[in-house]
N, C-alpha and C positions, 0 to 999 in steps of 0.2 A: 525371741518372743515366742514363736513355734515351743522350742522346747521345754520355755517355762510353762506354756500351757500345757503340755502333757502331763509333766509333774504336778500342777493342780490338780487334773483332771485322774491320775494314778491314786496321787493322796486322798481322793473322794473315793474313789472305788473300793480301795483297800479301807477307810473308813467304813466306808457303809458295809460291805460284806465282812468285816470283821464287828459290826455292832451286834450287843449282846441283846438279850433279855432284858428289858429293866427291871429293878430292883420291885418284887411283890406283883409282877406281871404271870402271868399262865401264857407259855408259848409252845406252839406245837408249830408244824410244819408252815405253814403260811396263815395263821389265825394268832393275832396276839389279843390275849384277854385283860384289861388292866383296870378294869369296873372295880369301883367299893375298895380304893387303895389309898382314896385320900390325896389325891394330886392338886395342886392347885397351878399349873403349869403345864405345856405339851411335855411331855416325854422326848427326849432326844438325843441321840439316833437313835430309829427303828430300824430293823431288818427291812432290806428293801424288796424282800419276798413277800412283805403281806401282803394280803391279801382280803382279810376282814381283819377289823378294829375297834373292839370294845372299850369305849373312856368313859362310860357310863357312870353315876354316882358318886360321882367328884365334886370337886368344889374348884373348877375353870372357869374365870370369867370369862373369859376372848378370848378370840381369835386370830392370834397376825397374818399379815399378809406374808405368805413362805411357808406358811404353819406345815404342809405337809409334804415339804420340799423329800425329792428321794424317795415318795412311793409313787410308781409308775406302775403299778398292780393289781393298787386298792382298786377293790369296786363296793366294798359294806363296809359305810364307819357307823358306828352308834355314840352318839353325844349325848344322852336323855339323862334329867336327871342333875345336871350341871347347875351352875351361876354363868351362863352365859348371859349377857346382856346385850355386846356387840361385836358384828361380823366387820372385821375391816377389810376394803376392799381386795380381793386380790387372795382372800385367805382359802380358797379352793382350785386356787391358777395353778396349780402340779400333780391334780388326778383328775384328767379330763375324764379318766373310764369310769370311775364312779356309778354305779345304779343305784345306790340305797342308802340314803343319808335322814339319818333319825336322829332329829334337832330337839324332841320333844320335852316340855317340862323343863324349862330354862325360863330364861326373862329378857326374851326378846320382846322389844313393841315395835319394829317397824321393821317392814322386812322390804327390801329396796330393790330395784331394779339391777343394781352390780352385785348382788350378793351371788345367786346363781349361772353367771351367763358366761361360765366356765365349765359348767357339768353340764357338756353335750350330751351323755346319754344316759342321764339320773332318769329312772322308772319310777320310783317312790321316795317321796319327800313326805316326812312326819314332822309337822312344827305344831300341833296340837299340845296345849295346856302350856302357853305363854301367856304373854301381855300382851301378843301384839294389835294394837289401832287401826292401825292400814295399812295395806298392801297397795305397792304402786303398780300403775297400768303394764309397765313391762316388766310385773317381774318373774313371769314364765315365757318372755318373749324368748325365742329360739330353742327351748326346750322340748323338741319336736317328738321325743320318746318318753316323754313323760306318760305317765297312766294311772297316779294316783297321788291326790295330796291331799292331806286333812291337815284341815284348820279350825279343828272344833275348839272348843274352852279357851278362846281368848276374847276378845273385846271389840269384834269386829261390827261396824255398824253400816257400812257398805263395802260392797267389791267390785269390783272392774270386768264383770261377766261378760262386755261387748271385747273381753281383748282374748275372751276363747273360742274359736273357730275352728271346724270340724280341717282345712287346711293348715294349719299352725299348731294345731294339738290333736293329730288323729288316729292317737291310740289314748287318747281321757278316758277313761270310761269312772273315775270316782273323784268326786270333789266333795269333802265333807268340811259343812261349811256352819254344824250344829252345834248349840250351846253359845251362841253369842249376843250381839245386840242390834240386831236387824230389824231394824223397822218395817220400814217400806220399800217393797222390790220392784226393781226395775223389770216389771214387764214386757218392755220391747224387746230388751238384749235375752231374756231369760227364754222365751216363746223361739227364740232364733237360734240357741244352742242347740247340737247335734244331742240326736235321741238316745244316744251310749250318754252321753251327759247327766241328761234329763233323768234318764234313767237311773242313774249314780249321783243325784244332788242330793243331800242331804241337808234340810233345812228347817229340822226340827230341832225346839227348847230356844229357841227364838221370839222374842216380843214382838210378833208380827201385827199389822192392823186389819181391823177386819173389813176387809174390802171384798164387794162381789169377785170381780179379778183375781184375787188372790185364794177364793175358795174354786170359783171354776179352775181353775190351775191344778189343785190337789185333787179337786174332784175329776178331773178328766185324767192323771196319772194312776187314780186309784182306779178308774173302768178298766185300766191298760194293765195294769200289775205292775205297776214300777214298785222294785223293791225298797227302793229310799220312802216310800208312802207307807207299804204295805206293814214294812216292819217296825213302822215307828208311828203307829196312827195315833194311838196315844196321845201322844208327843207334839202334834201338829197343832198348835195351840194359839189364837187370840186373844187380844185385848178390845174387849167392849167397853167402851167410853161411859159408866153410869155412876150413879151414885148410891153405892161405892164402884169403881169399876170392877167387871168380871170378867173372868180369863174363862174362855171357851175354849172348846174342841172342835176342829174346822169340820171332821166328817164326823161328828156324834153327835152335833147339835143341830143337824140341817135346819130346825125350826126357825132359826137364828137367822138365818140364808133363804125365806120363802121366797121371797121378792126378787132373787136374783134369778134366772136364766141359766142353766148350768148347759143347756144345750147349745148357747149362743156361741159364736166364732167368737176367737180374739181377733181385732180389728185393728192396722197399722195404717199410720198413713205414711206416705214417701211426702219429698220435699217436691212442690209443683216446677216444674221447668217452662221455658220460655225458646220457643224458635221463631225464627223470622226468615221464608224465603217468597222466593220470588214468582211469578205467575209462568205457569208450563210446567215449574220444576217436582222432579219427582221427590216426593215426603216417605220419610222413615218415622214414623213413631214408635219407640221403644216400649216396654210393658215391663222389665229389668226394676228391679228392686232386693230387698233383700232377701224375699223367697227366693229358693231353687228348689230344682228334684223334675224326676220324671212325672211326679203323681199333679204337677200344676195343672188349672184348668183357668182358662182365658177368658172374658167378655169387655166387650167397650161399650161408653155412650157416648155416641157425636152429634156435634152439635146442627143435626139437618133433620129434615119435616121428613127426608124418605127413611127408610128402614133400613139398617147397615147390610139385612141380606139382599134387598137388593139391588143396592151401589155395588157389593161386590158380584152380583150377577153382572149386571152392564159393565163390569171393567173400572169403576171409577176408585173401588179399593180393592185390597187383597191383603188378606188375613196370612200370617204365617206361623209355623207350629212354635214358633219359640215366645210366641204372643203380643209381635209387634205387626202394626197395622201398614202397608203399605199406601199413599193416595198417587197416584201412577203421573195426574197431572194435574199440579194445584190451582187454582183457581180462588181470586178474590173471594167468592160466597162458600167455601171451604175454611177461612176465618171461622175461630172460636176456638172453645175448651173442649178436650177431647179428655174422656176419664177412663182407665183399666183396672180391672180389679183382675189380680190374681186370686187362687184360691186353693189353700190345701187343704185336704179332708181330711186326710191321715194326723194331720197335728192341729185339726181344728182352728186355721190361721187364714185368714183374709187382709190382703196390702192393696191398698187405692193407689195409685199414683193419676196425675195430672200433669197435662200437657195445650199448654195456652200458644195457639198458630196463629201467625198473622202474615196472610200471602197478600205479597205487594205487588200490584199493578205494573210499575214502572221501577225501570234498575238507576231510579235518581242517586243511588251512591255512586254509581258509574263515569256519572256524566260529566264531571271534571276530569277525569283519566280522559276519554276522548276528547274532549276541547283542547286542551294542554299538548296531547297526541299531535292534533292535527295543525295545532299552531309551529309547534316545532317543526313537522314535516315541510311546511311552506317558507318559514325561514331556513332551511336545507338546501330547498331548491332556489329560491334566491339565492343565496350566498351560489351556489354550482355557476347559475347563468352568469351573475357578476364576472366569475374569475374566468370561466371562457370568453366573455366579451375583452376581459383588458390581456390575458395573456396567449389566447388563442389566434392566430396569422392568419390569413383569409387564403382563400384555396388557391392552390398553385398546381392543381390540376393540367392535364395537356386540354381537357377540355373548354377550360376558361380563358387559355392562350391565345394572343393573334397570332397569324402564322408568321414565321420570318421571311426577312426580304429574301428574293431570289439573286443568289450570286452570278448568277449571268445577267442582271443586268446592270449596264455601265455606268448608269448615274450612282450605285452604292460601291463604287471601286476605290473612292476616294481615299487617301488617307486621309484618318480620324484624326491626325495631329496637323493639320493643314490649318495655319490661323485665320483665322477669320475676316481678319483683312489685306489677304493676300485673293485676287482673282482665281477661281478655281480653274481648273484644265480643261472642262468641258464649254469655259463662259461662250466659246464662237459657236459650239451649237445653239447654247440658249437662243444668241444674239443673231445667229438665222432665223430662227423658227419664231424669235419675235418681232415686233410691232417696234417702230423707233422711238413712238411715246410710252411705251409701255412699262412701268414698274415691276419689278419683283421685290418681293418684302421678306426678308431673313430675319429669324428669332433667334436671338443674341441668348447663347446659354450663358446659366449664373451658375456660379459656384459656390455651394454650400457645403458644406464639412460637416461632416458625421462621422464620430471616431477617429479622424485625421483621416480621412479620406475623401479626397474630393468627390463629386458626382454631381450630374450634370441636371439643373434644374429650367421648364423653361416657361416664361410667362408670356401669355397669350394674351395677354387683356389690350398691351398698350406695344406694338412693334414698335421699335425706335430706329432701326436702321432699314436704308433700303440702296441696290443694287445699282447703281444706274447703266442700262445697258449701251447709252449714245458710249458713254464717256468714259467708259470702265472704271469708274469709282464707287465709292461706296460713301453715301448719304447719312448723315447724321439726321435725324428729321428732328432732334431736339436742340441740335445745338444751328440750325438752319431757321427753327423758330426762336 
């Protein structure tokens, strides 16, 4: 297995470094030129030296997926000019180094999200003067060196401006996005691209509508000298709604625009959020939205009779530089809507956000965790005392003890196997020292079995035998009644 792989892997080598020129191609050191030859197909094999590649002015429709298997070189192909119609997936998977892919003047209409997310380090992408409709939301996703795309003269009627971010594309500095069919622009995502953007948008010979919005927009890049304005003013053109309608010019007809405000900020609102805590607890309210930058400037309005400077004098807020409000300890009449505006000067942008607090009195979500708590705890300790009462012995302490008989004295000399109705050894002392009518009354041990062992039990309630000391007998008092 091993060795047939190397044979493949030889057979390709010696293939590719022995591939020639193709036939009608111009080939120098690592540049092959094969524009205006008439190809209607990739060329194959190239020298796997190149380096730049000219296919220009052909008649290629597509692109397969391998198409440019064996150059690990390339960084400038040029395709302009072509019947391209469609990329199939995969068909750039074998020149990740690629920087300069010039698609331009083909007939592409839709350009996808797998088409480019092989060309980790394409710098400039020219797909200007196709067909294409729409661009999908990812389809400059991970192209982080990118820095330049034009998408003029095709048939674009919106684009996906919130999927370019000054961290995901932060070397953009040109998007030409002119000669299409743009209506109406999204102002929130437009206002919020990075100012290298802004500054390289190009959004003129566009059917745009004439809206205040949209002329403050042009009008505030023209005070700044953006060259996408400056060089194309001309160009910056509306649709007035009349009878007949008339195509204006956004900065040459101000008259057109008296009514609008060109001084006014663009104004965004954030989505309002909702907290819930609890009384004593220390509050963050956030001021976070889509603004950044160092040039922000902060103000709130909360919902109390005093003045916020001086809650934050007595300690009951505190303001912090990143524009969130602390309340150190919440309190029921600390309820309401609390509103922040950020504000940038530099890009003429103002964002509201809102924030709806409701401080609760009591931790009533709590209060089944501790009931539940403390029921458990009680049947714990029940069950404990249970299993000590049934399997725990009572104390066998020396302290609980009676003391033992003393073996000096003579009435406990007896043998313990002495039967019980046999007169004991000692009976003529008893029988001096007593009385002739006098009784003595013996408790008759019983025997009870515990694990086959006898042991001696004895009951005191009812004696049934007694001594007689005249006649040295022994009395049944039960069988005498």
């Amino acid at each position: 297995m091993t060795s047939a792989f190397y044979v493949v892997l030889i057979s390709l080598l010696v293939h590719f470094s022995g591939a020639s020129c193709p036939h009608g191609c111009l080939c120098t050191a690592d540049i092959l030129n094969c524009g205006s030859v008439g190809l209607d197909r990739f060329p194959s094999p190239l020298p796997f030296t190149t380096s730049v590649l000219d296919l220009s002015h052909n008649r290629m429709t597509w692109l397969a997926a391998g198409t440019f298997y064996g150059l690990p070189r390339l960084h400038t192909l040029h395709m302009s000019h072509n019947r391209i119609s469609m990329l199939s997936p995969g068909a750039f998977h074998n020149i990740s180094s690629l920087q300069y892919l010039d698609l331009s003047s083909n007939k592409l209409q839709v350009v996808g999200k797998y088409h480019f997310q092989d060309l980790m380090a394409l710098e400039v992408l020219l797909l200007y003067n196709n067909r294409i409709t729409r661009v999908e939301s990812n389809t400059f996703m991970g192209l982080s060196n990118l820095r330049k795309v034009y998408l003029s003269f095709n048939q674009l009627t919106d684009f996906p401006f919130f999927t370019v971010r000054k961290h995901i594309h932060p070397n953009l500095v040109t998007l030409d996005l002119s000669s299409n069919r743009l209506f109406r622009l999204p102002m929130d995502d437009i206002v919020l691209l990075p100012v290298a953007v802004q500054r390289g948008l190009f959004l003129h010979n566009n059917s745009l509508e004439c809206d205040c919005s949209v002329y403050r927009l042009f009008w505030h890049w023209d005070q700044k000298g953006y060259g996408a304005v400056e060089e194309y003013k001309e160009d910056y053109r509306c649709l007035m709604y009349r009878d007949p309608p008339v195509s204006i010019t956004f900065l040459r007809s101000s008259y057109f625009f008296e009514n609008c405000t060109v001084g006014k900020m663009i104004s965004l609102i954030s989505p309002k959020a909702d907290k819930v805590v609890h009384k004593g607890e220390q509050v963050k309210l956030d001021c976070t939205g889509t603004l950044n930058g160092e040039e922000l400037s902060y103000s709130w309005t909360i919902p109390h009779q005093e003045s916020i400077s001086r809650l934050v004098q007595n300690g009951t807020l505190r303001l912090n530089q990143d524009g969130s409000l602390d309340i150190l300890a919440a309190q029921p009449t600390d309820s309401g809507v609390y509103q922040c505006t950020a504000v940038d000067n530099t890009k003429m942008i103002n964002e509201t956000r809102e924030v709806n607090l409701t401080v609760l009195s009591q931790r009533s979500i709590d209060e089944p965790f501790h009931t539940g708590y403390t029921t458990l705890l009680g049947c714990v300790v029940t069950l404990v005392l249970i299993l000590m009462y049934l399997y725990l012995t009572p104390c066998r302490c020396d302290c609980c003890r009676p003391p033992p008989p003393s073996p000096e004295d003579p009435s406990f000399r007896e043998d313990p196997l002495t039967s019980i109705f046999t007169a004991p050894a000692n009976a003529e002392r008893h029988k001096a020292k007593s009385q002739p009518d006098r009784h003595v009354v013996f408790l008759e041990p019983l025997l009870a079995g515990k694990n086959g062992h006898p042991k001696a039990a004895f009951v005191v309630e009812h004696p049934t035998i007694e001594w007689d000391m005249e006649n040295y007998t022994i009395v049944d008092r039960n069988e005498s009644e």
